[in-house]
N, C-alpha and C positions, 0 to 999 in steps of 0.2 A: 131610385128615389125611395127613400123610407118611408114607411106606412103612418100613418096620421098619428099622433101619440106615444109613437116608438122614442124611448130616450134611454139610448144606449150607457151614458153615466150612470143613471139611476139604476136601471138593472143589473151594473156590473155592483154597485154600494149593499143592494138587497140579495145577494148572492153573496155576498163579503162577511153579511152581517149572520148571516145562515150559519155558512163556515163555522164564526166562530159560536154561538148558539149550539151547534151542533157538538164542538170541542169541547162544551164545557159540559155538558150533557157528558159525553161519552168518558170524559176526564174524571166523573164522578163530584164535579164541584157546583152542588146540585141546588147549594143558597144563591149562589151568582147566576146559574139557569136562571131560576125563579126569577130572579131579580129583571133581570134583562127582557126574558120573553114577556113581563108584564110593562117594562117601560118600552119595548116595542108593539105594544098590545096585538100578539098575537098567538093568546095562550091559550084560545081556543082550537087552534092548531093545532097541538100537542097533548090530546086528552090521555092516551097511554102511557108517555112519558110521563103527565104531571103526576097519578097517580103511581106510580112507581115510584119517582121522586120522593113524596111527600114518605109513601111507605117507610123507605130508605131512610129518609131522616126522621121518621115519627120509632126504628126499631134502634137507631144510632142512640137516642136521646134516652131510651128508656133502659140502653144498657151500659152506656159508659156516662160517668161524671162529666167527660168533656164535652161530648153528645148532647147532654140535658143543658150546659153553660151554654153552648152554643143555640141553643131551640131560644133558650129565653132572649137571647139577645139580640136573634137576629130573625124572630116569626113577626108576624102584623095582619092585619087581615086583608091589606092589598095585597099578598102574592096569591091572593085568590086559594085559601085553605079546603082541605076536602071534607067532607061531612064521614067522620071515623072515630067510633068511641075512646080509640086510643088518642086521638088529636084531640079532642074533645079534654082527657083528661089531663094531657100533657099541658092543655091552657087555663084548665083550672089549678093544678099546681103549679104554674106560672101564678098566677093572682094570688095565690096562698102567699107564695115565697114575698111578692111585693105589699102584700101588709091587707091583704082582702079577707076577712076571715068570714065572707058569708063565700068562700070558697070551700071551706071544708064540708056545708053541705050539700053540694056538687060533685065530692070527691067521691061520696058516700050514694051517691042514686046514680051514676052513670052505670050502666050494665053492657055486655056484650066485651070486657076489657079480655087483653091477651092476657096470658098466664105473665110476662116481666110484665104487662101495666097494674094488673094485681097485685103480684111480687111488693112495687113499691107503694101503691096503695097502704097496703097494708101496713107498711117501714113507715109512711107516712100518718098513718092511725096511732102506731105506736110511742111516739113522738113526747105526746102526754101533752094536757094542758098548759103546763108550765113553761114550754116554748113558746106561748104564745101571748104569755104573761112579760107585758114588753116594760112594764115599771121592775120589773125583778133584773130578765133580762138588760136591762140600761145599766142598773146599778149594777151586774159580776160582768159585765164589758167593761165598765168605765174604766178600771186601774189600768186595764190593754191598752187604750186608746191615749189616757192622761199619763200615767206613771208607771211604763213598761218596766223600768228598771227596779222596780217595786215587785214587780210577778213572780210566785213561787209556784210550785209545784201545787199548793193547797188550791191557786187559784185557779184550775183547770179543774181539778178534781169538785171544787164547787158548782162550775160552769158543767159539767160533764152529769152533775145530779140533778140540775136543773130541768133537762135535756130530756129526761125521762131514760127507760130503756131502751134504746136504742143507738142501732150502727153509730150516729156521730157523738153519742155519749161517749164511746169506747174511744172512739177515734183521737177524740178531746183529750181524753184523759192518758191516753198514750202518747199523746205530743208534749202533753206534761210531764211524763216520765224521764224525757228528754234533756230538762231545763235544768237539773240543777249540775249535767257536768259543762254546759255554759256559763253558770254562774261561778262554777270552781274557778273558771280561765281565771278572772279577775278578784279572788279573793288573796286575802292575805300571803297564807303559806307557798302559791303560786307566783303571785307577785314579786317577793322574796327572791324567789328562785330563777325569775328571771327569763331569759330564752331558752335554759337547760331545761325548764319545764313543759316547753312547748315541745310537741310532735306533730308536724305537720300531716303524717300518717293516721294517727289518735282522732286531727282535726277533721280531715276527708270522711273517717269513718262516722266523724259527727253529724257530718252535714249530710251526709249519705242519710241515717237515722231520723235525721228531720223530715228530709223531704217524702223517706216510706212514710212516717207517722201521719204526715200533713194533705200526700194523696189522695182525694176522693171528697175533702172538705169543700164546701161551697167557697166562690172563690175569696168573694168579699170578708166573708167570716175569716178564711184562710189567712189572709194577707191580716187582717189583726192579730191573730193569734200570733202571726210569725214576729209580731213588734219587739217582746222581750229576749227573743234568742238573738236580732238585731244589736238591740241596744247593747249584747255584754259581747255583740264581735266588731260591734262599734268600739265599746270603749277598750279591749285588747290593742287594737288598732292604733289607736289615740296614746294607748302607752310605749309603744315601741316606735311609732314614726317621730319622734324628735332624735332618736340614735344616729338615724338616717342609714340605716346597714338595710341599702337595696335591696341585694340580695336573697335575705332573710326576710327583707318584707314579704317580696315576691313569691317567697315559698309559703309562708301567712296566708296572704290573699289565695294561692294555687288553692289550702286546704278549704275554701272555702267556696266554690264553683256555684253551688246554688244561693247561699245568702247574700255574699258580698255583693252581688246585682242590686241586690234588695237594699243594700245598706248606702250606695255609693250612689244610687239613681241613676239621674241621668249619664255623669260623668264613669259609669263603670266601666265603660268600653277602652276610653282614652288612659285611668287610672290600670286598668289590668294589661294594656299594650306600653307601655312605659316600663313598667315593672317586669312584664315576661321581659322585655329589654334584656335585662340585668341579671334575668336566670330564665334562659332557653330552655333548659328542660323541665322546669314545672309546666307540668299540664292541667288546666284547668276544666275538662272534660267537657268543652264547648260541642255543644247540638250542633249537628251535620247542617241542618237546613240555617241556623245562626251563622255559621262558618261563610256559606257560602251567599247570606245576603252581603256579611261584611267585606267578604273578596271585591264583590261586584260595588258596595257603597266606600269602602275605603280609600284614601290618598295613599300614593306612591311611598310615602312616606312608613306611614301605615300599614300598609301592605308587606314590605321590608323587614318590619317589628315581626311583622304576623308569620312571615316568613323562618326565624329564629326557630318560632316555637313550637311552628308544624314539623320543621326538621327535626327538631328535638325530638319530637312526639314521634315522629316514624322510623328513628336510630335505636328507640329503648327496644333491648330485647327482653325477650318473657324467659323468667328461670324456668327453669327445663329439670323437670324434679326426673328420680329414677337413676341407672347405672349407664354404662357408658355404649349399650345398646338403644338406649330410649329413645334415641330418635332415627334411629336405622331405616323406618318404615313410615316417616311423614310423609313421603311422597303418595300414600296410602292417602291419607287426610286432606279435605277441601281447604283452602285458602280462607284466613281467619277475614272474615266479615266486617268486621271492625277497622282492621289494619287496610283494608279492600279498597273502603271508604274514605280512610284518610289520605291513601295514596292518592285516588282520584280527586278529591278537594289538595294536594296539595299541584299536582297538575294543572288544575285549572287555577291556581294560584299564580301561576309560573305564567301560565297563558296570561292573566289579565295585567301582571307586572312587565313581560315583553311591550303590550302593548302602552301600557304607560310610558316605558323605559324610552319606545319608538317616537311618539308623542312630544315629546322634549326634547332628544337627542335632534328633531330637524332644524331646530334654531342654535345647537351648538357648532362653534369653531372649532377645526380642525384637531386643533390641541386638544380640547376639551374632549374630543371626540375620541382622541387617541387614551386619554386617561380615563374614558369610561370603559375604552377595553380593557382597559389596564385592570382594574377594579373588579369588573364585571365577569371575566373568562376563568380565575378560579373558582367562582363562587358556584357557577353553571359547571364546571369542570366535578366540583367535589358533591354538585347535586345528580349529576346524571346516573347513579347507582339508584337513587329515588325515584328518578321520573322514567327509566326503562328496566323491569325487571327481564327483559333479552334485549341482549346487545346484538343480535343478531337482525335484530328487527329495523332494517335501513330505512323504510319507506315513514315511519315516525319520529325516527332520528331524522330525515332531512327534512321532512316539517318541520321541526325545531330548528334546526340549525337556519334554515330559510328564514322565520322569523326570528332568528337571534343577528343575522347577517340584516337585515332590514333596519333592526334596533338600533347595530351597532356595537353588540356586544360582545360579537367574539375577535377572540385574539387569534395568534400565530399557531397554539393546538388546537382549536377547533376550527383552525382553515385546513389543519390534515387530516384531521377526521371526515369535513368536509371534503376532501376529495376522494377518500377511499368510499365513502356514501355515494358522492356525484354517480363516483363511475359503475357503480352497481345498480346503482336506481335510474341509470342514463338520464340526468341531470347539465347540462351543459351549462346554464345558467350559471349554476352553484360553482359549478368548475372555475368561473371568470373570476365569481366574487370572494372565493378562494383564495384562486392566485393574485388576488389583488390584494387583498389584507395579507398574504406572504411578504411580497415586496414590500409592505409601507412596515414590518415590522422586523425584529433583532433575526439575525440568523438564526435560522434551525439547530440548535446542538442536539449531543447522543441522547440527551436525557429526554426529548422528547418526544425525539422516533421510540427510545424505547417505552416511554409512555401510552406513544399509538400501539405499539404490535402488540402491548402484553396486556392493554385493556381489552382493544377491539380484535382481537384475534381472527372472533368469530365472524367479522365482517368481510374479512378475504382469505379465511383455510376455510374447504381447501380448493377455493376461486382464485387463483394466486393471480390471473390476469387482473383482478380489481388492484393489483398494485403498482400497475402499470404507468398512473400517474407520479407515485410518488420515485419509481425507477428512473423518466424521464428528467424529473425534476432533479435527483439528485446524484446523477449519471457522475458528474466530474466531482465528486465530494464520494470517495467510495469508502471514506471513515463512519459516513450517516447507515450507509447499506446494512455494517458488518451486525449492527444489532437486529433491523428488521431480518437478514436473513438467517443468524444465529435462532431466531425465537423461531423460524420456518423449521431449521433444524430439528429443533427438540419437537417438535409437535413431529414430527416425521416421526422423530424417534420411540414417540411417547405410544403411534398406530403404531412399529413395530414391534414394542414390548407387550401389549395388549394383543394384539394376533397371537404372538408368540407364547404367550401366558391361554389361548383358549384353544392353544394346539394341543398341551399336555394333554393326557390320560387320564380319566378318572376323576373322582369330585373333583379336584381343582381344577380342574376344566371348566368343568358345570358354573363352579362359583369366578371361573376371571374368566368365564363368554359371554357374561348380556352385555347386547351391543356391538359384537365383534362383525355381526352382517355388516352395518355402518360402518365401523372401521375400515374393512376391505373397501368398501367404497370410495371410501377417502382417501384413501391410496391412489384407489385407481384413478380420481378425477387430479388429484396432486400428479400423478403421474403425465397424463392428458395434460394439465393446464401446465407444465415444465417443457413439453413439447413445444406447445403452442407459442415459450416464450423465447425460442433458442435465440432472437436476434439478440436477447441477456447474457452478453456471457460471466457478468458476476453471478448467474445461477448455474455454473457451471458442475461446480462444486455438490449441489443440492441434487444434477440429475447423475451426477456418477453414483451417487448413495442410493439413491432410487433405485436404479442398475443393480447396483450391489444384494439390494434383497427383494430381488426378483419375483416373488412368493407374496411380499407385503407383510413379512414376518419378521424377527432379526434369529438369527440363524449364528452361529461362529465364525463358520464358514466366509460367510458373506460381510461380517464382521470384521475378520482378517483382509478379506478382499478391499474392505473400504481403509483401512491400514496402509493398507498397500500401495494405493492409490495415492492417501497423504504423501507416502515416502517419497514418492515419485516427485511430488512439486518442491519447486525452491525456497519453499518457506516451510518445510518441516521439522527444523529447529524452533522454530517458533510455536508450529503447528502442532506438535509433543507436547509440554507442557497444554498446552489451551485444551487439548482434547483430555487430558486427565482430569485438567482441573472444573471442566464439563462433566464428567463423568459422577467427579465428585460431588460438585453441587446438586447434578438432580439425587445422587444417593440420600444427601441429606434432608433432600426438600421431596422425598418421594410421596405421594399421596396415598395411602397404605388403609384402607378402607378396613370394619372392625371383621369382616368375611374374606380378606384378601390372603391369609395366613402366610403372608411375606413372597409371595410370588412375585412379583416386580421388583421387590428389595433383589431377590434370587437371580433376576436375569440382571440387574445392575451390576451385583458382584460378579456375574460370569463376563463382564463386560469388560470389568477393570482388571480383571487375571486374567483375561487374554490379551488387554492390550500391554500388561506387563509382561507377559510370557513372548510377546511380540518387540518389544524391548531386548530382552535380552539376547534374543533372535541376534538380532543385528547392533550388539552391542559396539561395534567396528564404528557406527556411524556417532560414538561419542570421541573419536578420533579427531573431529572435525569440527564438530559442532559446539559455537558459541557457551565459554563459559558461565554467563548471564542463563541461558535458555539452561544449563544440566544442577546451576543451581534452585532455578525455581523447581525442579521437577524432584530436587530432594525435599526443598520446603516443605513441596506437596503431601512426598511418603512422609515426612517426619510427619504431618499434621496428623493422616490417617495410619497408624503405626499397624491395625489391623493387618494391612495387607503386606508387611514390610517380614511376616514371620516366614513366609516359605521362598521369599525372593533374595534368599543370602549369594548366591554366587553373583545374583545381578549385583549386587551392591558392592562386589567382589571386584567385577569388572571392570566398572565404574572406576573404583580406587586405581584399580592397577592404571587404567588408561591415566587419569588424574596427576599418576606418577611417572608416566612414563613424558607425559607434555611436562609437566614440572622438571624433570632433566632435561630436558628438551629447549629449556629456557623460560617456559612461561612462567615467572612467576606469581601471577592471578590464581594458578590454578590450586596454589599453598594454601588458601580463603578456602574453596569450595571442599577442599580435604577437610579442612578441620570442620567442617558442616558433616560429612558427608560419616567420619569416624566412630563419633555417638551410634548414629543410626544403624554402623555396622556389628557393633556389640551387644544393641538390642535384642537382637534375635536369637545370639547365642544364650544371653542372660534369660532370656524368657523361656526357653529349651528345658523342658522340665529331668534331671539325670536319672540315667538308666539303674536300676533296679539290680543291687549286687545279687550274684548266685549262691544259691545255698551254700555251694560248694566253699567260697570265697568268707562266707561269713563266719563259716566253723574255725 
């Protein structure tokens, strides 16, 4: 039975209400404490807090301009104020400021003040009588308020004498300083000239100028003062919107981040989202905490626009001054703060556009549903560089993907990406919803397995069993395989040329080993996970190579040995060319660091002159082999002529075999000769002649 009085509701509401009391306390949002602990009247509760509180907001107000905006606006004497010379004085320059002027001699007898409540005392002594002369003052306001477009430069500098000496004199008169290259926008000789006169760059730095000059001014005062820089980007505005050049509007408006609010009112939000429309990359240098009310208050719609122009905003790169070291050493330096923040707002952008997308997609038909993948899977496809800077990171990729597959958004690649996540993050769910949008969508071609392996690499090297799905799946199609395990190859290849480059001797050692402990590792679990997959035998191929550089190096040796190998299989007519023309593409595409001093280009070339010196090895085997297959393999050496200077007999060979099938009857083989004759003269012609002897020349 419970006890007489006991009422379990109410005590769990009065524990509720603590909670958040306590939150807001400890959150630092210390006018909504106030606020609450007196309309739950239980501020007698709280005498060490209050007093700290009050402190807090009695040193806030006395030392930042926001500080003091805020004290006036939102103090009363129900929050039950503390008895402290500094509050004390903070409420008589409250009453000053609202038109009390037996406040001034209050301002003048309070004692015991901190040194900032002094400080502005004193700002406030200095002030001079003539602030307080409101027939003066009405008449050098009135032109701000009636006839902005009328305001010169004089008229600040009047309003700034007025003022006496002091801070907002300066201040005044520095926002004047301002106005007259606002008023150039719209005069004649500019007018004239048209759009050629406009800088959108010139503009930003204008507004930029205003907003330091206008800083620290009260706020009410502020927002008059700012009428005449208004009105001349009001009427700029007014001049170019009948062109109707989007566009260039929208780069207008971008130079104008802080006024055009001001100019456009209410409607700024909707007129600057329309416009970013039209030019994604202007950026308008929108407040973090603005950004992220609008994420959470905008339409799908909306959100979309907003979408544009955050990407825009996190594609521009920063010129990079200095020579072709300068940024050798960023990995030294912290992650830009700015850039930090915008990635995060556009994430949660993404987040709250899924969940819109989800929202709507439950009342669509099929069809419709099909065409919002349709739509929707590049746009997520060409975003995912922005929203994971590691691609390695599965367990935030299959959050995504989880709510992309909910939405409806993704298509046929991001249900393979979708599996090689599933099966690393052991996901089974995802696996289904996977293979289900695989079925409902166009078959798999090459182009988009090679899309998987050469973005997400990192997602299964070197766990090769995470590809165990897409093996299964695409078992009887072994044309889809040839690119995923061609991209297995070269990263094999890529650990044995970095082992092999941190074997040498001496600096270059030093300079091509960081990282080579993790190299060898990678090998060895690539190794491991090829074991593990022998019921594959299209990796068949991948664990003879393994085999071959036993060390986890690449060697000649072992080199030849995987040569060898090729020979062996019935597709090495085929297999010749392909591995040349491998050899050749990574030469060209080698990543050659500004500390690398050609060490990797070094082991490519020792790659491609063995496997030519391996060539002519067994030149016998062009006896046989497909006309088709010894033409590509000329095309090849004509491309790269470099290597074609010391290999004259192969190319010797070659011919004679050419002509010995060409008597023989082939006549195909008359085509590849006359390919093959050029190339043979080359080398001779490049042969620099030998140096007559003295003897010879007398």
């Amino acid at each position: 039975m419970p006890r007489k009085g006991w009422n379990p509701v109410a005590k769990k509401k009065i524990k509720k209400i603590r909670r958040e009391i306590d939150r807001l306390y400890q959150n630092g949002r210390y006018w909504e404490w106030l606020q609450r602990i007196q309309a739950e009247q239980i501020a007698d509760q709280y005498p060490r807090e209050l007093d700290q509180a009050w402190k807090s907001l009695t040193r806030k107000a006395l030392r930042l301009p926001a500080g003091l905006e805020e004290f006036r606006a939102r103090v009363s004497d129900q929050l039950n104020p503390p008895k402290l010379p500094d509050f004390d004085f903070l409420m008589a320059l409250k009453r000053l400021c609202d038109g009390d002027d037996s406040a001034l001699r209050d301002l003048a007898t309070i004692k015991g003040l901190s040194p900032a409540a002094a400080i502005l005392r004193d700002r406030a002594r200095g002030w001079g009588v003539g602030i307080w002369d409101r027939n003066r003052l009405s008449k050098l306001l009135k032109p701000f308020a009636e006839q902005p477009e009328s305001v010169t430069q004089r008229h600040f500098e009047q309003l700034g004498m007025a003022v006496g000496q002091s801070e907002l004199a300066v201040r005044v008169k520095q926002l004047g300083t301002e106005l007259p290259a606002f008023r150039r926008l719209n005069q004649r000789p500019t007018v004239r000239r048209g759009w050629n006169a406009i800088s959108p760059t010139q503009l930003k730095r204008m507004d930029r100028a205003v907003v330091k000059a206008s800083t620290g001014l009260p706020e009410a005062l502020r927002r008059l003062l700012l009428l005449p820089f208004c009105v001349q980007v009001s009427a700029l505005l007014r001049r170019f919107a009948p062109e109707r050049k989007t566009d260039d509007l929208a780069a207008l408006v971008a130079g104008f981040p802080f006024l055009f609010p001001l100019v456009a009112g209410d409607r700024a939000e909707e007129l600057t989202d329309r416009l970013m429309a039209f030019n994604a990359g202007a950026t308008t240098g929108l407040d973090p905490q603005d950004l992220k009310r609008r994420i959470e208050s905008s339409s799908l719609e909306d959100n979309l626009l907003l979408l544009n122009r955050m990407r825009a905003a996190l594609q521009e790169k920063p010129t990079r001054q200095g020579g072709p070291l300068s940024g050798l050493f960023d990995f030294l330096e912290g992650p830009d703060e700015d850039l930090k923040t915008r990635a995060r707002l556009f994430r949660s952008l993404y987040d709250k556009l899924i969940a819109q997308i989800a929202a709507r997609s439950k009342d669509l038909p099929s069809r419709e549903n099909k065409e919002l993948r349709r739509v929707m899977e590049p746009i997520v496809i060409g975003d995912l560089p922005l929203l994971f800077d590691d691609a390695s990171d599965g367990g935030r990729l299959a959050r995504l993907l989880d709510r992309l597959f909910t939405a409806g958004c993704a298509g046929k690649r991001l249900a393979l990406l979708t599996l090689l996540v599933a099966r690393r993050e052991r996901l089974s769910s995802l696996v289904a919803a996977a293979e289900q949008v695989l079925d409902q969508s166009s078959p798999v071609d090459p182009s988009d397995i090679r899309w998987l392996t050469e973005e997400f690499d990192l997602l299964y090297f070197p766990r090769l069993r995470v590809l165990i799905p897409l093996l299964d799946r695409f078992r009887a199609d072994p044309s889809l395989l040839t690119y995923l395990i061609g991209n297995i190859h070269s990263m094999i290849d890529e650990i044995l040329v970095t082992n092999a480059m941190a074997g040498r001797k001496g600096l270059l050692s030093f300079l091509g080993g960081f990282g080579t402990g993790e190299r060898r590792e990678d090998f060895r679990i690539v190794r491991l996970e090829l074991e593990a997959l022998k019921e594959y035998p299209e990796l068949d191929r991948l664990r003879t190579l393994v085999a071959c550089f036993a060390t986890g190096r690449y060697t000649k040796e072992g080199f030849l040995g995987w040569l060898a190998y090729l020979r062996s299989q019935s597709d090495w007519p085929e297999m010749l060319p392909a591995e040349l023309r491998r050899l050749f593409h990574r030469r060209d595409n080698v990543d050659e660091g500004p500390l690398s001093f050609g060490i990797a280009l070094g082991c490519l070339d020792e790659q491609i002159s063995a496997l030519l010196g391996f060539i002519k090895q067994h030149s016998a085997d062009f006896q046989t082999m497909d006309l088709a297959a010894i033409q590509e393999l000329i095309r090849l050496l004509t491309a790269n002529e470099q290597f074609i200077r010391d290999q004259t007999i192969l190319l010797i060979r070659i011919g004679n075999i050419l002509e010995q099938r060409l008597q023989a009857g082939e006549a195909e083989a008359a085509t590849v000769q006359k390919v093959l004759l050029p190339l043979i003269k080359k080398p001779a012609e490049a042969r620099p002649k030998g140096r007559k002897s003295r003897r010879s020349r007398r």
